[in-house]
C-alpha atoms as one frame of an Amber mdcrd trajectory, in Angstrom:
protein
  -9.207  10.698   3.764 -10.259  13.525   1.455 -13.393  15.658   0.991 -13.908
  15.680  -2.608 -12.621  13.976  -5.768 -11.781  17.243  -7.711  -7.759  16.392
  -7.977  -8.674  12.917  -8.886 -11.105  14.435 -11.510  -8.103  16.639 -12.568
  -5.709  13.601 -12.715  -7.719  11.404 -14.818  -9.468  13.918 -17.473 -13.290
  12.921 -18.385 -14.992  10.291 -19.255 -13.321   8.292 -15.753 -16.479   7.578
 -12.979 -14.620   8.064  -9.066 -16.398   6.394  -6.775 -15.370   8.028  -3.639
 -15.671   6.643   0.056 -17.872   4.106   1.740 -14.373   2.678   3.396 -12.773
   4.868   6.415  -9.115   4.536   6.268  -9.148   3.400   9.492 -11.484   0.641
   8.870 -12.081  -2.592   6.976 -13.531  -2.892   3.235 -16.248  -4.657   4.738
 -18.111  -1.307   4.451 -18.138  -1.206   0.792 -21.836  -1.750  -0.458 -21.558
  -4.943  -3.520 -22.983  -2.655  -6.105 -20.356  -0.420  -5.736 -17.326  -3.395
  -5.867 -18.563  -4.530  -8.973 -17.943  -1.282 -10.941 -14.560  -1.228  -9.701
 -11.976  -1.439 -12.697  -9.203   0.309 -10.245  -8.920   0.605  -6.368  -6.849
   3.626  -4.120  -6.389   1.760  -1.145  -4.460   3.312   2.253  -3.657   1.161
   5.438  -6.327  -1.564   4.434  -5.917  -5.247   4.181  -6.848  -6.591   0.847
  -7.221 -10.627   1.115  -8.672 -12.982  -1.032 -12.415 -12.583   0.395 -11.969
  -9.083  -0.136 -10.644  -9.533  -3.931 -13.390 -11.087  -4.636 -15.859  -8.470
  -4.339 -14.212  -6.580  -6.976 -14.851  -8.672 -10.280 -13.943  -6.110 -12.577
 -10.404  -4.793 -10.699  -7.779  -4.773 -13.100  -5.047  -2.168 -11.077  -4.550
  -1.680  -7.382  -2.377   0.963  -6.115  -1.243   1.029  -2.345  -1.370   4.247
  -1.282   2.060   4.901   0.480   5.479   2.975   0.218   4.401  -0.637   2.230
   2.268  -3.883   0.414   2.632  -5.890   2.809  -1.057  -5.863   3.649  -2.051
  -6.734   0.268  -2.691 -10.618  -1.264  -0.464 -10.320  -3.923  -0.337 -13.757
  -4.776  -3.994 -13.761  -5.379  -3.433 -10.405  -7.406  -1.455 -12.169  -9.605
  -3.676 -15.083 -10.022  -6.096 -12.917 -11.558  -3.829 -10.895 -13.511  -4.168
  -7.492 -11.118  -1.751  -5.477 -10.877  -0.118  -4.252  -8.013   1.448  -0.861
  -7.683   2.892   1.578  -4.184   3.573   5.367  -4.298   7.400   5.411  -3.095
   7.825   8.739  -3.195   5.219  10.469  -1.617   6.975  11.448   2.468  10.589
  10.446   1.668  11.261  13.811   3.583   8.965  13.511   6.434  10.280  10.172
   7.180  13.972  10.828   6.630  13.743  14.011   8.767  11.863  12.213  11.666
  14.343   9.103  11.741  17.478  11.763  12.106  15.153  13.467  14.365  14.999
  10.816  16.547  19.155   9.531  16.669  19.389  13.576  17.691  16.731  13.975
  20.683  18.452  10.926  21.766  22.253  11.710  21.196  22.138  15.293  22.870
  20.243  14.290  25.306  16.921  16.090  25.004  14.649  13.137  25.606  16.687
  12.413  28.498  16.542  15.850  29.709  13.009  16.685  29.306  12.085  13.283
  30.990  14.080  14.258  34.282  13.016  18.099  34.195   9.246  16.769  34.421
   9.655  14.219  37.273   8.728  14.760  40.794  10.478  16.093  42.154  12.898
  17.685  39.103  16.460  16.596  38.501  18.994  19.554  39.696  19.328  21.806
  37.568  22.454  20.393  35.479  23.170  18.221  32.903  23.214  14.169  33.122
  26.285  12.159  32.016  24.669   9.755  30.028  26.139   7.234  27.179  23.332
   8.355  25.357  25.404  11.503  24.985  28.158  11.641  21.906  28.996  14.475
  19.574  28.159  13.633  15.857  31.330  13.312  14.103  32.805  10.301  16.135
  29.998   8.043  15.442  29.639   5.713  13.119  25.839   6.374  11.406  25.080
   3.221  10.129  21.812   2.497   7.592  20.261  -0.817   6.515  18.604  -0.151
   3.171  19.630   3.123   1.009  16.703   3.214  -1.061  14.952   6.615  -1.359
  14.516   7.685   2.368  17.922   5.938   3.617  19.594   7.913   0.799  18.061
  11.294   2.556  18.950  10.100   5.995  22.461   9.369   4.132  22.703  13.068
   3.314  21.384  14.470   6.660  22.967  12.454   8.908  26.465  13.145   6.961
  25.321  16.879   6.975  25.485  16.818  11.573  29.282  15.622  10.896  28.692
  11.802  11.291  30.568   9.006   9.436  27.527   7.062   7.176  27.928   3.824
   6.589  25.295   1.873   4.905  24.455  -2.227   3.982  22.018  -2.516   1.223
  23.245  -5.465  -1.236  20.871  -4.554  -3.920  22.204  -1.708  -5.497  24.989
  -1.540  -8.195  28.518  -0.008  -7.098  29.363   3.222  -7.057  26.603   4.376
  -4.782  28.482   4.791  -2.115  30.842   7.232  -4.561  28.509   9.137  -5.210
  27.288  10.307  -1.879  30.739  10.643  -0.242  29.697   7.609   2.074  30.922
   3.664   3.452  29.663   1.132   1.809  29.193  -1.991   3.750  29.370  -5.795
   2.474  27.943  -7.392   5.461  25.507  -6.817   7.695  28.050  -7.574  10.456
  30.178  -5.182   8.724  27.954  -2.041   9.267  26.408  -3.083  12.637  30.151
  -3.345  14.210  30.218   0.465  13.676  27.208   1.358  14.147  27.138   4.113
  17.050  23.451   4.767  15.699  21.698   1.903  13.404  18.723   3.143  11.243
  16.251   0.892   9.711  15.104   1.414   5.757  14.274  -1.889   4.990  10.811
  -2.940   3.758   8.593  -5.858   4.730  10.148  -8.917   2.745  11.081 -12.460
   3.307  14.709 -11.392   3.274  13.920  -8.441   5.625  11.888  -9.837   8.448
  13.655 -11.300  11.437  16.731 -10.116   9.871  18.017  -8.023  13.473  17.713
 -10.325  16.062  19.505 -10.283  19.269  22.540 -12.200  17.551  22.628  -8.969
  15.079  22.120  -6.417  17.928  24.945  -8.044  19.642  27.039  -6.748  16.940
  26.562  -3.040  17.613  29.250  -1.171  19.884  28.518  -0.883  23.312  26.447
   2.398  23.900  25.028   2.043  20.928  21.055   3.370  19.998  18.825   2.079
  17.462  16.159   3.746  15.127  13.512   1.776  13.235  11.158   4.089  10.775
  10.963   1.496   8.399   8.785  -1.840   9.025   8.850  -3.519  12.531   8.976
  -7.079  11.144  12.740  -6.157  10.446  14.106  -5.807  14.483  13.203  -8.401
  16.856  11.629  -5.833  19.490  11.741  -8.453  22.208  15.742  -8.552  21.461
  15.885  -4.616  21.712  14.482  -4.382  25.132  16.716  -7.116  26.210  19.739
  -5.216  24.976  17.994  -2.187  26.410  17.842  -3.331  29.898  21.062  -4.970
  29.578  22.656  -1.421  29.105  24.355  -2.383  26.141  22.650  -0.607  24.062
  21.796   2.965  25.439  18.478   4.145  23.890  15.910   2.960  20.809  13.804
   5.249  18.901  10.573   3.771  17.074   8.200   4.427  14.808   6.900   0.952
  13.986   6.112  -2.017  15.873   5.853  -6.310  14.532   2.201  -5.533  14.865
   0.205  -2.632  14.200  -1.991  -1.219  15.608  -0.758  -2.865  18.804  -2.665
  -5.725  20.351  -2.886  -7.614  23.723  -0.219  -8.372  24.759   1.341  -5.645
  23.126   5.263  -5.781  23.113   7.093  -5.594  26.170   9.393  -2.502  25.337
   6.129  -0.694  24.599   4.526  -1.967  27.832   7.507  -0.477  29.608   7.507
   2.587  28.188   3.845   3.492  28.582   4.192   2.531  31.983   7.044   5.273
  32.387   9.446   1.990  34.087  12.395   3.948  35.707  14.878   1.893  33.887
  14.003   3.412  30.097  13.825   7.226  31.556  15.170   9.106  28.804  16.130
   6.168  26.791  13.603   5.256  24.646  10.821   7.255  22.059   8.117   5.814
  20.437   5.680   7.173  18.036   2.465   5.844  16.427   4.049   5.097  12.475
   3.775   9.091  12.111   6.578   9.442  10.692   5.355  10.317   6.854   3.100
  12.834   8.601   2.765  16.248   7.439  -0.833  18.092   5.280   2.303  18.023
   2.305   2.747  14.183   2.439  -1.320  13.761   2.911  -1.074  15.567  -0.628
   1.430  14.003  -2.113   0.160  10.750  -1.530  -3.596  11.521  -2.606  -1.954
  13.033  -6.133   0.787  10.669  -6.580  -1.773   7.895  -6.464  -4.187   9.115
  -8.522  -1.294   9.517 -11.033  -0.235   6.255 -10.402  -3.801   4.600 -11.335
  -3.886   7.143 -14.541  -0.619   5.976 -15.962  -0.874   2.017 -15.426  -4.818
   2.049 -15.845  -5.650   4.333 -18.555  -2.012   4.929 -20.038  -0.795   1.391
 -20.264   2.421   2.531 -18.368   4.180   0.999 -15.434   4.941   3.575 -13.048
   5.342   1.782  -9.408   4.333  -1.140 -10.527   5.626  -3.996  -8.019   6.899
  -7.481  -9.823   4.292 -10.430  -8.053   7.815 -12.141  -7.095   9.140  -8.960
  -5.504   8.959 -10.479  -1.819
């Protein structure tokens, strides 16, 4: 992920060995050589899984830190066992990913994925505009958000900054949230999703989370309605959204994450459809590749934030990020 371990040097002062590489972020930890494992009193690990077979390489590890905002990839359980302890970087693309889920209710509220579809088929849509139910103007829609944690609360603050009405449904945090952000607090899920124009997902991977918008929930939503998920995409039943898709109650879907990732065969049938260009989803549907945090600022937030993450909970005793085993 990164050339050299000079900010990590930085970070953790002298006398602290890095052992840097041997395990492409894209790849397993099967590459690690043993030698290296057992030296290992704290791992910086990215988009890897880390499972039992893999924790026991590492005889020595006494702090893990997930480099980014997910864990769900990571034995926890088995962490805990061994008194490891677990820790994310929350804060490192809370921008990037807050910018690209408002990004993505806009292309598809004006229009300009619909647009730019048409103006590149063969032969090209007239030279007009499309009445669509995609189309709406901002500030008589409701903008509702599942989870106001760090990047809901900046997709809170953007979204209410294009004139629409936020509404949010996050029963974890203590009154007088809502107060402070000029925004609706909901007390149901059914609550928020009834006025949802636009639904945007901020919800991590958790038992409570996954499954939790199915086609009963999406049923919920107005009619016209489009959905955004840059969160985690155990949290919305995909299969459900296409139904509701082709249905035409709900107008469009933007994505950043998927159940599975990367996909496999068979992938998901919304994706299927939409890499296939079907006629019915023209305009109505984006997906990208869980880009969402991406930006050479994130990339360096996340490489210093960890290392300062492993500094204060390794060498420091502290307990910055540190995630509870029975935080599920």
């Amino acid at each position: 992920m990164y050339p050299d371990t000079l900010l990590e040097q930085e970070v953790f002062g002298p006398g602290v060995d890095i052992l840097h590489g041997g395990a492409p972020h894209t790849g397993t930890l099967d590459a690690l050589p043993d030698d290296l494992c057992a030296k290992v009193d704290g791992l910086l690990i990215f988009r890897h899984w880390l499972q039992p077979k893999d924790l026991a390489r590492f005889p020595k590890l006494r702090v893990v830190v997930r480099m980014g905002v997910g864990y769900d990839r990571l034995d926890r359980a088995t962490c805990a066992a061994r008194g490891i302890t677990v820790c994310n970087v929350p804060d490192y693309g809370t921008q990037e990913v807050a910018d690209h889920a408002v990004s993505l209710a806009l292309a598809l509220r004006r229009g300009i994925i619909l647009h730019h579809d048409l103006q590149r088929a063969d032969p090209p849509a007239p030279w007009r505009y499309v009445d669509s139910p995609l189309i709406r103007r901002a500030e008589v829609q409701g903008f509702g958000i599942v989870g106001l944690g760090r990047i809901g609360m900046a997709v809170a603050l953007r979204a209410k900054a294009f004139g629409f009405k936020v509404r949010f449904y996050d029963p974890h945090l203590p009154n007088g949230v809502d107060r402070a952000l000029g925004i609706t607090r909901c007390r149901t899920l059914e609550e928020l999703m009834s006025g949802a124009d636009v639904l945007s997902i901020h919800a991590p991977d958790t038992k409570e989370t996954r499954g939790m918008i199915g086609a009963r929930e999406l049923a919920w939503l107005p009619e016209g309605a489009i959905v955004v998920n840059t969160a985690r995409g155990t949290s919305l039943d995909i299969d459900a959204l296409e139904a509701g898709l082709r249905g035409g109650r709900i107008a469009g879907a933007g994505l950043d994450v998927i159940p599975v990732e990367p996909p496999v065969d068979p992938v998901p049938g919304l994706l299927a459809a939409y890499r296939r260009r079907e006629p019915w989803l023209q305009g109505r549907v984006v997906i990208t590749p869980h880009s969402a945090f991406h930006t050479p600022e994130a990339w360096f937030d996340i490489r210093r934030k960890s290392a300062e993450t492993m500094r204060d909970v390794l060498l420091l005793g502290l307990r910055t990020n540190v995630i509870a085993p029975d935080h599920d």
